[in-house]
VOBA-1610 file (N, C-alpha, C; in pm, whole numbers, padded with zeros to 5 digits, always signed):
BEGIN
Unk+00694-01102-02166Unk+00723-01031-02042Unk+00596-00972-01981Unk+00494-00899-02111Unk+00385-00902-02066Unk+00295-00919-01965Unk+00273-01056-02001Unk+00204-01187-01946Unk+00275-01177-01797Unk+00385-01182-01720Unk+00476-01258-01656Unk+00411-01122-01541Unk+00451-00993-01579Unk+00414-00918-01504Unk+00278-00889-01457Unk+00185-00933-01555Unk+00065-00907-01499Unk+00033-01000-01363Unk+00089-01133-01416Unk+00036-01234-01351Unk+00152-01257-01192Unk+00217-01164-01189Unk+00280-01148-01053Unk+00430-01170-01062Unk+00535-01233-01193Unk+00603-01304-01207Unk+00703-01199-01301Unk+00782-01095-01180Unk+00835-01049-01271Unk+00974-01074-01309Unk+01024-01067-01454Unk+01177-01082-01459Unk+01258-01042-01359Unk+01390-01156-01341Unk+01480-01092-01251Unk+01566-00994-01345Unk+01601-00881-01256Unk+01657-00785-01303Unk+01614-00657-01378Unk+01469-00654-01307Unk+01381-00579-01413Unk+01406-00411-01373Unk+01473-00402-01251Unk+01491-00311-01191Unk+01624-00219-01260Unk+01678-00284-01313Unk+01844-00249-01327Unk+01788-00220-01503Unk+01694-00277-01562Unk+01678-00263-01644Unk+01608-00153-01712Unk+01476-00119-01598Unk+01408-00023-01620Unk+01452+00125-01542Unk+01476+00126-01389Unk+01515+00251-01381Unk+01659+00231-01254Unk+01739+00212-01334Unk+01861+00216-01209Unk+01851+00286-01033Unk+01838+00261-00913Unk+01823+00356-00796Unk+01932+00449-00831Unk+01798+00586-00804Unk+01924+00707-00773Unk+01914+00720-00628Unk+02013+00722-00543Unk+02022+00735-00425Unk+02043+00906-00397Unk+02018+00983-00472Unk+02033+01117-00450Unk+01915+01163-00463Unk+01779+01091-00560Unk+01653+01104-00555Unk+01596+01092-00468Unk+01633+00937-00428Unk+01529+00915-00308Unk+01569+00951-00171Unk+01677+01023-00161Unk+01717+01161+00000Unk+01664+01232-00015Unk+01624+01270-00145Unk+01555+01413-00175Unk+01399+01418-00163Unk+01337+01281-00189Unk+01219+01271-00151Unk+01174+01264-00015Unk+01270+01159+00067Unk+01273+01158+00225Unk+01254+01317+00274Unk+01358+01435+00213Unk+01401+01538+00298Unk+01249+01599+00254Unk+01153+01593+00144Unk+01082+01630+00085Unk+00936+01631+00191Unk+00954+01507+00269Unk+00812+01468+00387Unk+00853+01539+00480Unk+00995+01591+00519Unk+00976+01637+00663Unk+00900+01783+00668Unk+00783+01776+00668Unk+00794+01949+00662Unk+00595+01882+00695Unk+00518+01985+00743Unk+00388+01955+00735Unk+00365+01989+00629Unk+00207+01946+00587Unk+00142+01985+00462Unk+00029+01941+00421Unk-00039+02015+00357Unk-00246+02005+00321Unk-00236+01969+00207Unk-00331+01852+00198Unk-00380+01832+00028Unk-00557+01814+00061Unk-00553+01842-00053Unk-00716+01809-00091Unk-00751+01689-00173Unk-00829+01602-00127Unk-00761+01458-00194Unk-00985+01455-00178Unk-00997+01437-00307Unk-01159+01403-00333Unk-01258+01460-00230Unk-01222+01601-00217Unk-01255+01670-00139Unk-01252+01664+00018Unk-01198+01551+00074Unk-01105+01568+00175Unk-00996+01675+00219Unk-00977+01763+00280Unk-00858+01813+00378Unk-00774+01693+00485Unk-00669+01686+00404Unk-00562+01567+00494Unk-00451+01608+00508Unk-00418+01623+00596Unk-00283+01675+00706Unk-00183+01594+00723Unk-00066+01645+00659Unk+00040+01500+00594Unk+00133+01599+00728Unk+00149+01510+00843Unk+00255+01560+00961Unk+00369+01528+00931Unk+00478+01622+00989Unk+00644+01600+00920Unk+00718+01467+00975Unk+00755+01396+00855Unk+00763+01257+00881Unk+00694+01188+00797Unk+00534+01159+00791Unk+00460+01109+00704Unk+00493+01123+00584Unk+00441+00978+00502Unk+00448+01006+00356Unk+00291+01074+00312Unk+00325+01198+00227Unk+00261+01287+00167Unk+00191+01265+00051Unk+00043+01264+00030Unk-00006+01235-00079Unk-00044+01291-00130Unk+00113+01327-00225Unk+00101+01428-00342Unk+00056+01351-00462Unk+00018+01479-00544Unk-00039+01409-00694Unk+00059+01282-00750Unk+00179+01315-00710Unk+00234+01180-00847Unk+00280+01074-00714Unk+00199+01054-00579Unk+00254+00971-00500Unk+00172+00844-00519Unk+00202+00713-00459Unk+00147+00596-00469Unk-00006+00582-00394Unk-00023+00690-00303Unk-00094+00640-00229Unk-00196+00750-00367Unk-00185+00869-00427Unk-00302+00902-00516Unk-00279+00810-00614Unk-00198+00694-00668Unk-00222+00616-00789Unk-00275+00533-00733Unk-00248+00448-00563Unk-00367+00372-00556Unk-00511+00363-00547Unk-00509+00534-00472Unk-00676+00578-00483Unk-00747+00576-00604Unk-00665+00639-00721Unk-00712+00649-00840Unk-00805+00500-00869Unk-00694+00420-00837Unk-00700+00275-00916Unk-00831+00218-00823Unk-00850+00226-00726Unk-00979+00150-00639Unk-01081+00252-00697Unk-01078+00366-00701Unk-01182+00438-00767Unk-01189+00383-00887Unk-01141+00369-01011Unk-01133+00323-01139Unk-01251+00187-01062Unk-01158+00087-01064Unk-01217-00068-01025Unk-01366-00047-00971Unk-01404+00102-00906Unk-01551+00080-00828Unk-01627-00041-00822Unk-01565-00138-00683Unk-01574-00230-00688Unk-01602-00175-00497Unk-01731-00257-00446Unk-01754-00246-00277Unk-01638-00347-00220Unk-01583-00249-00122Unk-01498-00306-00017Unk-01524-00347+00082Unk-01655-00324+00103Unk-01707-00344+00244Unk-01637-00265+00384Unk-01630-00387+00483Unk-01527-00397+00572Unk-01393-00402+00557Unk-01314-00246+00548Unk-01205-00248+00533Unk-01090-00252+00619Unk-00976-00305+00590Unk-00834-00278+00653Unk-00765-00244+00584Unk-00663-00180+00615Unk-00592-00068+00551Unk-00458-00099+00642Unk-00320-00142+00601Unk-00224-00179+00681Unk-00117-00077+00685Unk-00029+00027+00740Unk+00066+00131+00701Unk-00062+00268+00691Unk-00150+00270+00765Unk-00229+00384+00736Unk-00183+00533+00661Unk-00070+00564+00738Unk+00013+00692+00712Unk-00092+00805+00811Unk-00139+00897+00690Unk-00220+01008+00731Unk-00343+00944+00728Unk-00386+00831+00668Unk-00538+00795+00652Unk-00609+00796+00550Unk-00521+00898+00442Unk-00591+00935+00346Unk-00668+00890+00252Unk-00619+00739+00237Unk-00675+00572+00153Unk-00838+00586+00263Unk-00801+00504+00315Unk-00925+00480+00391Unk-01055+00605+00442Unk-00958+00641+00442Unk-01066+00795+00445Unk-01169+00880+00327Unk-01058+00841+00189Unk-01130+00921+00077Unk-01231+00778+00028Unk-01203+00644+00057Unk-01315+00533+00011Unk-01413+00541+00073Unk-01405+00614+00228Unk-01516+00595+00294Unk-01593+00695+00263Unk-01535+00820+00219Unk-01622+00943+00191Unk-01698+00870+00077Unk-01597+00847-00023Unk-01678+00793-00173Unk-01751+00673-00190Unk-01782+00638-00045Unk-01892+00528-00047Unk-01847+00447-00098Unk-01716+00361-00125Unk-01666+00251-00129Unk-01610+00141-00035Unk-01597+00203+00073Unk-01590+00110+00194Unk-01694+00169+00298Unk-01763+00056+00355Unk-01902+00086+00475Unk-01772+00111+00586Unk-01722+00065+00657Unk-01582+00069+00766Unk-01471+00032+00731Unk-01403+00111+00830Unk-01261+00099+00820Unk-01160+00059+00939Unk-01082-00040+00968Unk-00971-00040+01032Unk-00845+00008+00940Unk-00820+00149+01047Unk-00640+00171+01000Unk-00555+00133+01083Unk-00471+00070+01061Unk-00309+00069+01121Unk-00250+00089+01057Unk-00094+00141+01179Unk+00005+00198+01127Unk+00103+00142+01257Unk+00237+00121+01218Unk+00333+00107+01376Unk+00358+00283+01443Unk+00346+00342+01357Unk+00364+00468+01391Unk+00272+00569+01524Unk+00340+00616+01591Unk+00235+00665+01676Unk+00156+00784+01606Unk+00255+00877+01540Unk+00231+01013+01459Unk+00137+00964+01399Unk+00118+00871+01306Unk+00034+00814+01220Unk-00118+00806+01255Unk-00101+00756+01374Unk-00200+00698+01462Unk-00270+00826+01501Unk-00228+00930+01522Unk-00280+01038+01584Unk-00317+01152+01413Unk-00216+01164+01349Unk-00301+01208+01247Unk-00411+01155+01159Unk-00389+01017+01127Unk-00502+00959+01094Unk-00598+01002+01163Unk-00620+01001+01276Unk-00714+01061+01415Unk-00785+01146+01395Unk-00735+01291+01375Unk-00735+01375+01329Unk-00835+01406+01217Unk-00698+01382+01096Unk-00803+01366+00950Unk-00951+01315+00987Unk-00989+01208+01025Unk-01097+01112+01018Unk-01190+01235+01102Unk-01148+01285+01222Unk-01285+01379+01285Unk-01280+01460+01246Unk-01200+01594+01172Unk-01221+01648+01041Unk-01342+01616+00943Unk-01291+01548+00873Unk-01397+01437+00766Unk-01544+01354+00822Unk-01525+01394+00927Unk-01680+01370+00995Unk-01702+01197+00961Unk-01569+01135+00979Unk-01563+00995+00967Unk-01538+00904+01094Unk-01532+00964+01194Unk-01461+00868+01363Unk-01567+00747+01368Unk-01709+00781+01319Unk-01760+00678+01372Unk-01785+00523+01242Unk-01712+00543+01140Unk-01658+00444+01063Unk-01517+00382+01055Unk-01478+00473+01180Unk-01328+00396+01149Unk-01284+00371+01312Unk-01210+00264+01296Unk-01075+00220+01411Unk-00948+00201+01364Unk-00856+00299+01444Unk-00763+00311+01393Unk-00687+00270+01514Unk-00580+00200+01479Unk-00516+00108+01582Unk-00372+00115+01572Unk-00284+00110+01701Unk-00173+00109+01624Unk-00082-00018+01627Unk-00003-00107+01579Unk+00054-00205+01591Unk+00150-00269+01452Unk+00213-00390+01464Unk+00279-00371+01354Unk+00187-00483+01258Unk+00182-00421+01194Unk+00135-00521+01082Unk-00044-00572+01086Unk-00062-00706+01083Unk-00186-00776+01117Unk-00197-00772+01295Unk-00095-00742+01397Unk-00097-00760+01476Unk-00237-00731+01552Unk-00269-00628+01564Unk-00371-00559+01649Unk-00496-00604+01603Unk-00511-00671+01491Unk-00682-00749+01473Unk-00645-00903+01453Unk-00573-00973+01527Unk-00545-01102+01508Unk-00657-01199+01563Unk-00676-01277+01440Unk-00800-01320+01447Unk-00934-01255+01382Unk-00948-01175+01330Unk-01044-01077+01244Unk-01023-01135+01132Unk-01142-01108+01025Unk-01134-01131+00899Unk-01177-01018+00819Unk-01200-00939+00722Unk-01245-00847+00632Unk-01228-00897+00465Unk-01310-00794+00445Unk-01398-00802+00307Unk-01316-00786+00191Unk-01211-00630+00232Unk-01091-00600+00153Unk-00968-00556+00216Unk-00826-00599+00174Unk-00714-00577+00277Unk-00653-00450+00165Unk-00623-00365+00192Unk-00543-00269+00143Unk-00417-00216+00225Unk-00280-00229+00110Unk-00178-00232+00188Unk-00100-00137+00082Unk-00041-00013+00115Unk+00051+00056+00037Unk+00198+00024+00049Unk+00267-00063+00008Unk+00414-00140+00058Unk+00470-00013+00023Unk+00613-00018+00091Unk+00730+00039+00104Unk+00826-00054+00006Unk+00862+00030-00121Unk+00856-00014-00243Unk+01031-00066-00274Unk+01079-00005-00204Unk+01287+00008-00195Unk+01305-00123-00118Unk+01311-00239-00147Unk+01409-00364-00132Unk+01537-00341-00129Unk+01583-00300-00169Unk+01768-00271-00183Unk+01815-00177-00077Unk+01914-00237-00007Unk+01973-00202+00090Unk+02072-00085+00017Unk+02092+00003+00033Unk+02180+00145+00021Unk+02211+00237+00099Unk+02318+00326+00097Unk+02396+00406+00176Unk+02374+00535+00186Unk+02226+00562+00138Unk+02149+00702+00153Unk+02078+00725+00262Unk+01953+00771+00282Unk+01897+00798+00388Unk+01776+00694+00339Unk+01704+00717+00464Unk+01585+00598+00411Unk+01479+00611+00502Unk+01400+00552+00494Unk+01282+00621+00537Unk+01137+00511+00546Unk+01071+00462+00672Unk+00979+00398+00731Unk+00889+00344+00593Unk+00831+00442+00548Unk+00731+00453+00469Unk+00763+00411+00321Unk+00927+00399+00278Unk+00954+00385+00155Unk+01056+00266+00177Unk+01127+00261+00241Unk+01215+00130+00272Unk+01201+00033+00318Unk+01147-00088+00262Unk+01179-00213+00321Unk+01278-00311+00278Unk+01393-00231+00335Unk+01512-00337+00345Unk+01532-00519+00348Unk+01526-00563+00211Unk+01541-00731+00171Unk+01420-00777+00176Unk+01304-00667+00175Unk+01161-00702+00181Unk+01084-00808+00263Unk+01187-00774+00402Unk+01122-00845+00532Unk+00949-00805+00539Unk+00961-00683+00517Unk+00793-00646+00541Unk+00719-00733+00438Unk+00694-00689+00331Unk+00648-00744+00219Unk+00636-00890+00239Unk+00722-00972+00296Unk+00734-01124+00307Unk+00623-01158+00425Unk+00673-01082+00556Unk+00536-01107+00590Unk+00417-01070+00538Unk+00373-00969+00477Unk+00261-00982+00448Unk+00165-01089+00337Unk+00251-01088+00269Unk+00266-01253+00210Unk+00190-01359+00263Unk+00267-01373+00363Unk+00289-01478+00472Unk+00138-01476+00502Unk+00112-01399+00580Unk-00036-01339+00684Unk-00139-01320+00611Unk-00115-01211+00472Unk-00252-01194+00423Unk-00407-01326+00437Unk-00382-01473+00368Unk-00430-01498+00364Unk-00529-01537+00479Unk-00512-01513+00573Unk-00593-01546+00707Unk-00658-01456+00749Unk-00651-01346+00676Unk-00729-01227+00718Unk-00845-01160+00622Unk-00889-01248+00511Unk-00940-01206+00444Unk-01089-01338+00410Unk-01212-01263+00432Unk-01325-01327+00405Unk-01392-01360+00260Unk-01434-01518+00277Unk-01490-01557+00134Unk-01545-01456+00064Unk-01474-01479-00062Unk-01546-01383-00149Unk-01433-01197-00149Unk-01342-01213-00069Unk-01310-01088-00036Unk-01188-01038-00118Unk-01115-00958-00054Unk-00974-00938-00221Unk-00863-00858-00107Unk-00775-00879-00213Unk-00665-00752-00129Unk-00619-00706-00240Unk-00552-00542-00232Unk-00515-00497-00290Unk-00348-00406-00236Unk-00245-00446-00326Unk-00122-00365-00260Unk-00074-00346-00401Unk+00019-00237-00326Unk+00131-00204-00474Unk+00274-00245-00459Unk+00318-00260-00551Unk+00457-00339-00596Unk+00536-00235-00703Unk+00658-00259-00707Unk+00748-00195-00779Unk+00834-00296-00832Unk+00895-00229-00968Unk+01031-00318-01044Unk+01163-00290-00905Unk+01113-00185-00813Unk+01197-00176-00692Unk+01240-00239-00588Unk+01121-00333-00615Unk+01053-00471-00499Unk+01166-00575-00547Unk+01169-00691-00442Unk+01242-00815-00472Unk+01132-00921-00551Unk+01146-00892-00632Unk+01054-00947-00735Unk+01044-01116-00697Unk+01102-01182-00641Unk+01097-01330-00571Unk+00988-01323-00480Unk+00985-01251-00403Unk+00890-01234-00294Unk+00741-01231-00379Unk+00722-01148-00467Unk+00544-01121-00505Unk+00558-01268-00629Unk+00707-01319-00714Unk+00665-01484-00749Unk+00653-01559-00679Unk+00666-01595-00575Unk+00660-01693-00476Unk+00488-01668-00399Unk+00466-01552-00407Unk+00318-01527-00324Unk+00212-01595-00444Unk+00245-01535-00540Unk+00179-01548-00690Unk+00174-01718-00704Unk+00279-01798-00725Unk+00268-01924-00705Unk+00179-01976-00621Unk+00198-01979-00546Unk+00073-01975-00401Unk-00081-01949-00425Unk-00058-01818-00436Unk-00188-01764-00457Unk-00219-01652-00528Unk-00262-01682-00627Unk-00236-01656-00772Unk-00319-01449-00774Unk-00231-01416-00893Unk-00252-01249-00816Unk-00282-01187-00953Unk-00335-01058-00985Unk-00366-01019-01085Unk-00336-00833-01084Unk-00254-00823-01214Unk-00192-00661-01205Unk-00380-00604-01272Unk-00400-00507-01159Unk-00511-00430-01230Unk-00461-00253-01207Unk-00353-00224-01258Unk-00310-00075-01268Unk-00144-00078-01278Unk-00052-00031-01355Unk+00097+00011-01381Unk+00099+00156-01416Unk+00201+00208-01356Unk+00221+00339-01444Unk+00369+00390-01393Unk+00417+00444-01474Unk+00579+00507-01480Unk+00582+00606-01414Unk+00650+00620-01345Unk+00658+00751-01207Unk+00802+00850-01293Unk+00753+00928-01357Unk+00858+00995-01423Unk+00997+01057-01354Unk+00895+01136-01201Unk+00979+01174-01154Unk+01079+01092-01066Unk+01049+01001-01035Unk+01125+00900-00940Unk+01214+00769-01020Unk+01146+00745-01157Unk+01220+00664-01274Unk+01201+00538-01185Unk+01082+00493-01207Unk+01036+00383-01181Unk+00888+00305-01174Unk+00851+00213-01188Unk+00712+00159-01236Unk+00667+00105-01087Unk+00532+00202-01098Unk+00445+00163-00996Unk+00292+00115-01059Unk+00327-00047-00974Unk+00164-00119-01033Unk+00094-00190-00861Unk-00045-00173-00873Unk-00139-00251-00809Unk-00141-00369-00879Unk-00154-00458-00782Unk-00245-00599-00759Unk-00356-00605-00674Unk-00403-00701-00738Unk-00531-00784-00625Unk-00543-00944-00635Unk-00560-00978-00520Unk-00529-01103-00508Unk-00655-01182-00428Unk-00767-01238-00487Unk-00910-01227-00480Unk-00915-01370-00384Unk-00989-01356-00316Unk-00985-01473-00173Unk-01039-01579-00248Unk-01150-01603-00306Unk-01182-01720-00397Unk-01096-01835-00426Unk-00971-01733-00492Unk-00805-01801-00565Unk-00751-01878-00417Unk-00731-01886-00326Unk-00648-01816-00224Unk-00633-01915-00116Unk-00657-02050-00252Unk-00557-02192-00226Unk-00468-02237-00269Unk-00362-02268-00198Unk-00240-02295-00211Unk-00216-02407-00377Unk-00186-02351-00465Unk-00163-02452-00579Unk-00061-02568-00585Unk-00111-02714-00648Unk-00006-02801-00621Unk+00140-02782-00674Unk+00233-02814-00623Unk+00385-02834-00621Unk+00439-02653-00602
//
């Protein structure tokens, strides 16, 4: 099983197996963003506006920072897809891991706090922040590294739900799938996170394709569920036969 997960290919049913959805958790986390709020994220000040997902200590977006910090690996020219507050792209650029940054977000709020944060952080003139859905707004661009924080809830349910955490039958996720590869320069990588929450068909079928590698997992105690990074290195990032 190991093996299967690293390499992108996870069991069906891994979800039901490892942490059943509580649909009373995840209202409680939704009701949890509406409110403003300050973190200090690698000595950054970032302004999580009500609505935004908040990057608190046990959230995805500090396990993915962690994990690109760990890897200290140059990003170069970055994109950053679902910006939120900015806080990804913002704390790599402080820490001298990405030279620039494009953020998007579909969000307007997003768009304007990212804004924000970045002239704060004495960062405006490394970043463009754009708003649109998806790859839309740099179509035709290529970059060095794609960083994407997915919205981890595939499963359709009768709770509340929320932009930043729900992608319902993992329409999003599929496109990005779909798109990544055209947006990324020789030699370059992407990095997103995945859950046993995810429709696990979607990241085997990408993986088949174009072959992907787990470099970070960890158990989200409070939410009862496994959150892991991939990267999926442009080199690989030809279509394999059959």
């Amino acid at each position: 099983m190991l093996a299967e997960i690293q390499s992108g290919r996870l069991p069906k049913g891994l979800s039901n197996l490892l942490s059943p959805f509580a649909i009373d958790a995840h209202a409680a986390h939704i009701q949890s963003l509406d409110r403003l709020a300050h973190y200090q994220v690698c000595g950054l000040e970032i302004e999580a506006a009500p609505g935004l997902y908040h990057p608190h200590a046990t959230s995805s977006s500090h396990f993915t920072l962690r994990t690109l910090l760990r890897e200290n690996r140059s990003l170069g020219h970055l994109l950053e897809l679902g910006c939120g507050t900015g806080v990804l792209s913002l704390a790599l650029l402080h820490q001298s891991l990405a030279e620039q940054a494009v953020m998007l977000d579909i969000s307007a709020e997003a768009i304007r706090t990212s804004a924000s944060n970045a002239r704060k952080a004495g960062l405006e003139q490394r970043t463009r922040i754009l708003q649109g859905d998806l790859f839309e707004p740099v179509g035709g661009e290529t970059f060095d590294t794609v960083l994407f924080n997915l919205p981890l809830m595939h499963t359709a349910h009768h709770g509340s739900t929320h932009q930043a955490l729900d992608d319902t039958a993992g329409g999003l996720a599929e496109r990005f799938f779909q798109d990544l590869p055209r947006y990324l320069k020789p030699g370059g990588a992407a990095y997103f996170s995945y859950s046993n929450i995810c429709d696990e068909s979607l990241l085997a079928d990408f993986s088949h394709r174009h072959p992907v590698e787990l470099v970070a997992a960890e158990w989200v105690v409070s939410s009862g569920f496994w959150l892991m990074v991939y990267r999926a290195d442009a080199p690989t990032m030809t279509t394999r036969p059959g």
